[in-house]
DRENZATOR-623015 format. One record per residue (C-alpha): residue number from 1; residue in three letters; chain; x, y, z. Coordinates in nm, 2 decimals, m for minus. Example, Ala and Ser with C-alpha at 12.3 -4.5 7.8 and 13.67 -1.06 7.14 Angstrom:
2
     n   res   chain       xx       yy       zz
     1   ALA       A     1.23    m0.45     0.78
     2   SER       A     1.37    m0.11     0.71
***
This chain:
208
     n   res   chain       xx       yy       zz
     1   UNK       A    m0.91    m1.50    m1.31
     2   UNK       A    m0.57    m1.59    m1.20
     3   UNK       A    m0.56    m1.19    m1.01
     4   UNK       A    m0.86    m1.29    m0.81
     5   UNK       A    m0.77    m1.59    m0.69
     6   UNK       A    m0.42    m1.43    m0.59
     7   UNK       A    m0.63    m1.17    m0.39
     8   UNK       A    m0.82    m1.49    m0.23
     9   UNK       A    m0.46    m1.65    m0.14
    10   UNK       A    m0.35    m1.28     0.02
    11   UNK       A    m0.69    m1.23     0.24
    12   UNK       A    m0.64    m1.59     0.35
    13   UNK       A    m0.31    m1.45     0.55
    14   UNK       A    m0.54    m1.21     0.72
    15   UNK       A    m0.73    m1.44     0.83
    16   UNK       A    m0.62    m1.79     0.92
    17   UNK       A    m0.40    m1.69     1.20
    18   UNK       A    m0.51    m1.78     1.51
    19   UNK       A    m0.60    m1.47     1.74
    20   UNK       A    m0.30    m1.51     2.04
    21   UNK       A    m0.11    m1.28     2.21
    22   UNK       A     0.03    m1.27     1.92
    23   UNK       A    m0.18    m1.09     1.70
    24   UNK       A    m0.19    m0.72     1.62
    25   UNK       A    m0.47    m0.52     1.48
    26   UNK       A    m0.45    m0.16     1.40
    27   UNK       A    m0.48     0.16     1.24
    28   UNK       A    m0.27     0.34     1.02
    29   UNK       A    m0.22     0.68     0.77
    30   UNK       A     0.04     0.82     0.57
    31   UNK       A     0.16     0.98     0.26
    32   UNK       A     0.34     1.01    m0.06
    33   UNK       A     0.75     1.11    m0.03
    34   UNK       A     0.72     1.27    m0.37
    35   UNK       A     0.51     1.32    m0.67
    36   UNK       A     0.40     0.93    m0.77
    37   UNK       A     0.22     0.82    m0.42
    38   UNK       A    m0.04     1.07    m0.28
    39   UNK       A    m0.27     0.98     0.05
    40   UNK       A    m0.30     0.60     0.25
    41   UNK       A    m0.48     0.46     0.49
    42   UNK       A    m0.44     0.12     0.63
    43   UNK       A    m0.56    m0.17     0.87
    44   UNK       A    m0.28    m0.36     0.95
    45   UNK       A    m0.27    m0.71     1.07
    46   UNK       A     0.01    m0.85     1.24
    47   UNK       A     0.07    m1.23     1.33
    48   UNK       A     0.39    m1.29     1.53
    49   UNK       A     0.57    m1.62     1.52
    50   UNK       A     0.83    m1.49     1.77
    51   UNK       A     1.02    m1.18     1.92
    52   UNK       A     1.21    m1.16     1.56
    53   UNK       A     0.97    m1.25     1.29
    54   UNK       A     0.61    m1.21     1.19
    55   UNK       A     0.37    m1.17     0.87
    56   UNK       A     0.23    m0.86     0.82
    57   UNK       A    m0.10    m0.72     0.59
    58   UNK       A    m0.28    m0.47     0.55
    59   UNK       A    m0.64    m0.39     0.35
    60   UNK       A    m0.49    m0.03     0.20
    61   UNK       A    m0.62     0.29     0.07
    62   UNK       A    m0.37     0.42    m0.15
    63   UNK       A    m0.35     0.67    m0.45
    64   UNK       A    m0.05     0.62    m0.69
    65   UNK       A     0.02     0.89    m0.93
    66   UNK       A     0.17     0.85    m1.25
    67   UNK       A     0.22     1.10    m1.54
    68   UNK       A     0.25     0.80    m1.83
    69   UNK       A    m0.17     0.81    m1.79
    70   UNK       A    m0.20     1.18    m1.95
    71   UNK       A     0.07     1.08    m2.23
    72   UNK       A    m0.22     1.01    m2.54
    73   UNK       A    m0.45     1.29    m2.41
    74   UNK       A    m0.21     1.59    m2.45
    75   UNK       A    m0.15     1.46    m2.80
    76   UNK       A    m0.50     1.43    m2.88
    77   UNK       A    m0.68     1.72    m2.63
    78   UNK       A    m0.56     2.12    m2.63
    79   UNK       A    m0.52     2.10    m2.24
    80   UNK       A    m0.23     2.14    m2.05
    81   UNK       A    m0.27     1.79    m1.87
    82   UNK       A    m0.04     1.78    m1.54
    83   UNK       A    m0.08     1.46    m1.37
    84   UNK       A    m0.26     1.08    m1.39
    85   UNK       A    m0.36     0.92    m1.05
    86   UNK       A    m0.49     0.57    m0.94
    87   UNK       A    m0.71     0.52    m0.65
    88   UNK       A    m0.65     0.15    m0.55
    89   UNK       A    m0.74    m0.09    m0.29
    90   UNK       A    m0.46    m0.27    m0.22
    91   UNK       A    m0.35    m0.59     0.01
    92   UNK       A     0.03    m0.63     0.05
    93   UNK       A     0.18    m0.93     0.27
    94   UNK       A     0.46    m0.91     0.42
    95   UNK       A     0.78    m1.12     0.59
    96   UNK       A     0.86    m0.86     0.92
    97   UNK       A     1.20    m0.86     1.06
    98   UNK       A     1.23    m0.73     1.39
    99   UNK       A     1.51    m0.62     1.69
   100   UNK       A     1.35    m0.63     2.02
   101   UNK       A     1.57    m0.36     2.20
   102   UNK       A     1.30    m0.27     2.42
   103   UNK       A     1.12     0.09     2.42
   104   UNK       A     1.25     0.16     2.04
   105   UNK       A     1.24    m0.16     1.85
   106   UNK       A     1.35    m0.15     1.46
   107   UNK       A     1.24    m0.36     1.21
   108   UNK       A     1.24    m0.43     0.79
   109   UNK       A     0.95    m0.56     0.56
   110   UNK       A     0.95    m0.70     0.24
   111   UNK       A     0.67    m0.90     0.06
   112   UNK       A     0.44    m0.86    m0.23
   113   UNK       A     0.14    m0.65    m0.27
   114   UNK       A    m0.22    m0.69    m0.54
   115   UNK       A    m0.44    m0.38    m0.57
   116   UNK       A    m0.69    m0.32    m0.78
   117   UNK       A    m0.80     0.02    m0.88
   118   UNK       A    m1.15     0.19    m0.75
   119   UNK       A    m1.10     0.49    m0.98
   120   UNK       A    m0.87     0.65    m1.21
   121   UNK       A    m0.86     1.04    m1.26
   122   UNK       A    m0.67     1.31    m1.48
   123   UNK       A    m0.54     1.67    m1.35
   124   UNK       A    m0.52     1.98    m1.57
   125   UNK       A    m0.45     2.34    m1.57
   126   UNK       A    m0.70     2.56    m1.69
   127   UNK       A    m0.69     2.97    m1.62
   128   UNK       A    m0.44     2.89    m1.37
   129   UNK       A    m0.68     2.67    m1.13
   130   UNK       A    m0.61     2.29    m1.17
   131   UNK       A    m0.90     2.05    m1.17
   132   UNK       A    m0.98     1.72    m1.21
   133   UNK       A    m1.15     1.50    m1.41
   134   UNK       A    m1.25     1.10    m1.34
   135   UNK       A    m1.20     0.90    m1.66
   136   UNK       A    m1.27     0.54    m1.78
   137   UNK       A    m1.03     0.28    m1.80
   138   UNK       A    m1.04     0.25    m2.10
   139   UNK       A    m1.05     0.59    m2.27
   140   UNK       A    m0.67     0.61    m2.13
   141   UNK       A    m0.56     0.23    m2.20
   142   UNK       A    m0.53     0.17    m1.81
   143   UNK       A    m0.55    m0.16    m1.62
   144   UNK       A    m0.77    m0.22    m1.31
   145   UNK       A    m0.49    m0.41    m1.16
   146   UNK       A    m0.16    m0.40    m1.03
   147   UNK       A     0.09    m0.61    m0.86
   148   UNK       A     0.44    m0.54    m0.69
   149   UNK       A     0.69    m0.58    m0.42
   150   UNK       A     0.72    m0.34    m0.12
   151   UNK       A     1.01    m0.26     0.11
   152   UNK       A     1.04    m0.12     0.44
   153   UNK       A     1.21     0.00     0.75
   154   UNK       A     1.06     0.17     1.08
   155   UNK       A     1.04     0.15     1.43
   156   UNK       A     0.77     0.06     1.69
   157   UNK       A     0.74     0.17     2.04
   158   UNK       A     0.55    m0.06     2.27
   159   UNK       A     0.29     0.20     2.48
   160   UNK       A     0.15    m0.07     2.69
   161   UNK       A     0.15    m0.45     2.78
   162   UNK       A    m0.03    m0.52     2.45
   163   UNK       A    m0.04    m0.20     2.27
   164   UNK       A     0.22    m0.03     2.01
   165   UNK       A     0.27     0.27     1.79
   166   UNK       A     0.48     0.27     1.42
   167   UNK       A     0.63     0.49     1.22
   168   UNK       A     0.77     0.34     0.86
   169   UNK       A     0.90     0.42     0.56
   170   UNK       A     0.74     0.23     0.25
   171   UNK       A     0.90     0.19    m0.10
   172   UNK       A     0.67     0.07    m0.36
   173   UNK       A     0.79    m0.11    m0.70
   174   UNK       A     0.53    m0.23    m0.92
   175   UNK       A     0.63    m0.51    m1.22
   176   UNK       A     0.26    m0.52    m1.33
   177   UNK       A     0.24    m0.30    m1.64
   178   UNK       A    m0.05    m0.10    m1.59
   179   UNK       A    m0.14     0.02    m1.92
   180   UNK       A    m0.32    m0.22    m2.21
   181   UNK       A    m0.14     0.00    m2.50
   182   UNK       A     0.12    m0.28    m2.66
   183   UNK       A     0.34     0.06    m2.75
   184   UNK       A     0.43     0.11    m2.44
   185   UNK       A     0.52     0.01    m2.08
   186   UNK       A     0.43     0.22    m1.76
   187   UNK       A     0.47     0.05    m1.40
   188   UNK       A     0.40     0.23    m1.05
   189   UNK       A     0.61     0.34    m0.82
   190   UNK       A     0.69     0.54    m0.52
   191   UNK       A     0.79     0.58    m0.14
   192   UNK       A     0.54     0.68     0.13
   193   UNK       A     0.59     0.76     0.55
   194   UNK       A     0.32     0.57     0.72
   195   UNK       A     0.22     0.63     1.14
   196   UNK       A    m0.02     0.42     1.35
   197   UNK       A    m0.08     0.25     1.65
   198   UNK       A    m0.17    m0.15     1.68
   199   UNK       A    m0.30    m0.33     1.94
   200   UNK       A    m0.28    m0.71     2.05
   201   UNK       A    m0.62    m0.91     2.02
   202   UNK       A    m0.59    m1.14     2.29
   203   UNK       A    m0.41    m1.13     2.60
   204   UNK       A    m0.10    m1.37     2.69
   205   UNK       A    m0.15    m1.70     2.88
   206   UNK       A     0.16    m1.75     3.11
   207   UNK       A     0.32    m2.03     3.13
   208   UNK       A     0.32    m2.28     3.36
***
C-alpha cells in the first residue's frame, strides 16, 4: 500500500497547481541512449514559480531493458535468451532549474520518479530471427514496481508568446530492487534523449 499512496502524493503535483500563465502542458517522445531504456512517450506538466524555478511531471510511457530478467531462464530453458524488458507507466516529479537567456534557454532537472509495470517480456534468438515472448511476473521473480531518481539537462526554445519546444537528455537511476529473488539484487537504469513541444494553459494578466 505505501507505493500507491506515493503514486497518489505524485498525481497530486499534477494537479493542484493552479492553471496561470504559468502552466505548461505538452507532448513529448524519445528514446533509449543505449541498450537498458528502449521507446517513451510523455505528457509533461509544467508549473512555474518564476523565470528560474518550476516543478515539473510527466504521466510516461517508458520501456526499460534489463538483462538480470533472462538470468534463471537460460539456466533452466535451452534458448539463447538475449534481453529482458519492462513496459512501465511511470510518473516522475521534478525540481527544474532554468537560465532565461532568451531564444535558447538551458535548464537541469532532478526529482524522483514511481512507475509501475504494464507488462514484462523476454527476447530470444531462434534460427537466427529474434522473437519475443510476454511472461508473468512471477515466472521470472519480477516486481510490478519501481522507484528512482532522474537527472537532466536540455534546452527550450520559446516559439511563441505562450508556446515552447525541448530537447533533454534524461538519466535514470533506479534504488527499487526490481526482482523478488532474495539471491540477488537487479535495479534499472539508463539514459534517454527526449523532444517536444509545450504550451501555456492560460494566458498572462498584466499588471497594473
Amino acid at each position: 500500500m505505501p507505493m500507491y499512496r506515493a503514486l497518489l502524493f505524485f498525481l497530486s503535483f499534477l494537479f493542484l497547481p493552479s492553471l496561470s500563465a504559468q502552466s505548461y502542458l505538452g507532448l513529448a517522445a524519445g528514446a533509449g541512449l543505449g541498450e537498458t531504456t528502449g521507446l517513451r512517450a510523455s505528457i509533461p506538466f509544467e508549473y512555474r514559480f518564476s523565470p528560474h524555478l518550476s516543478v515539473l511531471s510527466e504521466f510516461n510511457l517508458v520501456q526499460r531493458r534489463n538483462r538480470e530478467l533472462i538470468r534463471p531462464l537460460e539456466d533452466t530453458e535451452d534458448r539463447q535468451y538475449r534481453q529482458g524488458m519492462f513496459n512501465y507507466l511511470s510518473v516522475p516529479v521534478l525540481a527544474k532549474f532554468q537560465l532565461p537567456f532568451g531564444k535558447i534557454n538551458p535548464y537541469a532537472s532532478i526529482g524522483p520518479e514511481i512507475a509501475y509495470a504494464l507488462n514484462v517480456f523476454t527476447y530470444y534468438i531462434e534460427d537466427h530471427q529474434i522473437f519475443s515472448k510476454r511472461r508473468s511476473f512471477s515466472s521470472l521473480s519480477a516486481r510490478r514496481w519501481d522507484f528512482g531518481l532522474n537527472f537532466g539537462l536540455g534546452f527550450e526554445h520559446p516559439t511563441g508568446d505562450r508556446h515552447k519546444i525541448f530537447l533533454e537528455y534524461r538519466f535514470y537511476l533506479g534504488v527499487m530492487d526490481v526482482i523478488s529473488a532474495a539471491e540477488r539484487e537487479v535495479y534499472n537504469e539508463g539514459s534517454s534523449l527526449v523532444m517536444g513541444f509545450c504550451f501555456g494553459l492560460q494566458e498572462k494578466k498584466q499588471e497594473k
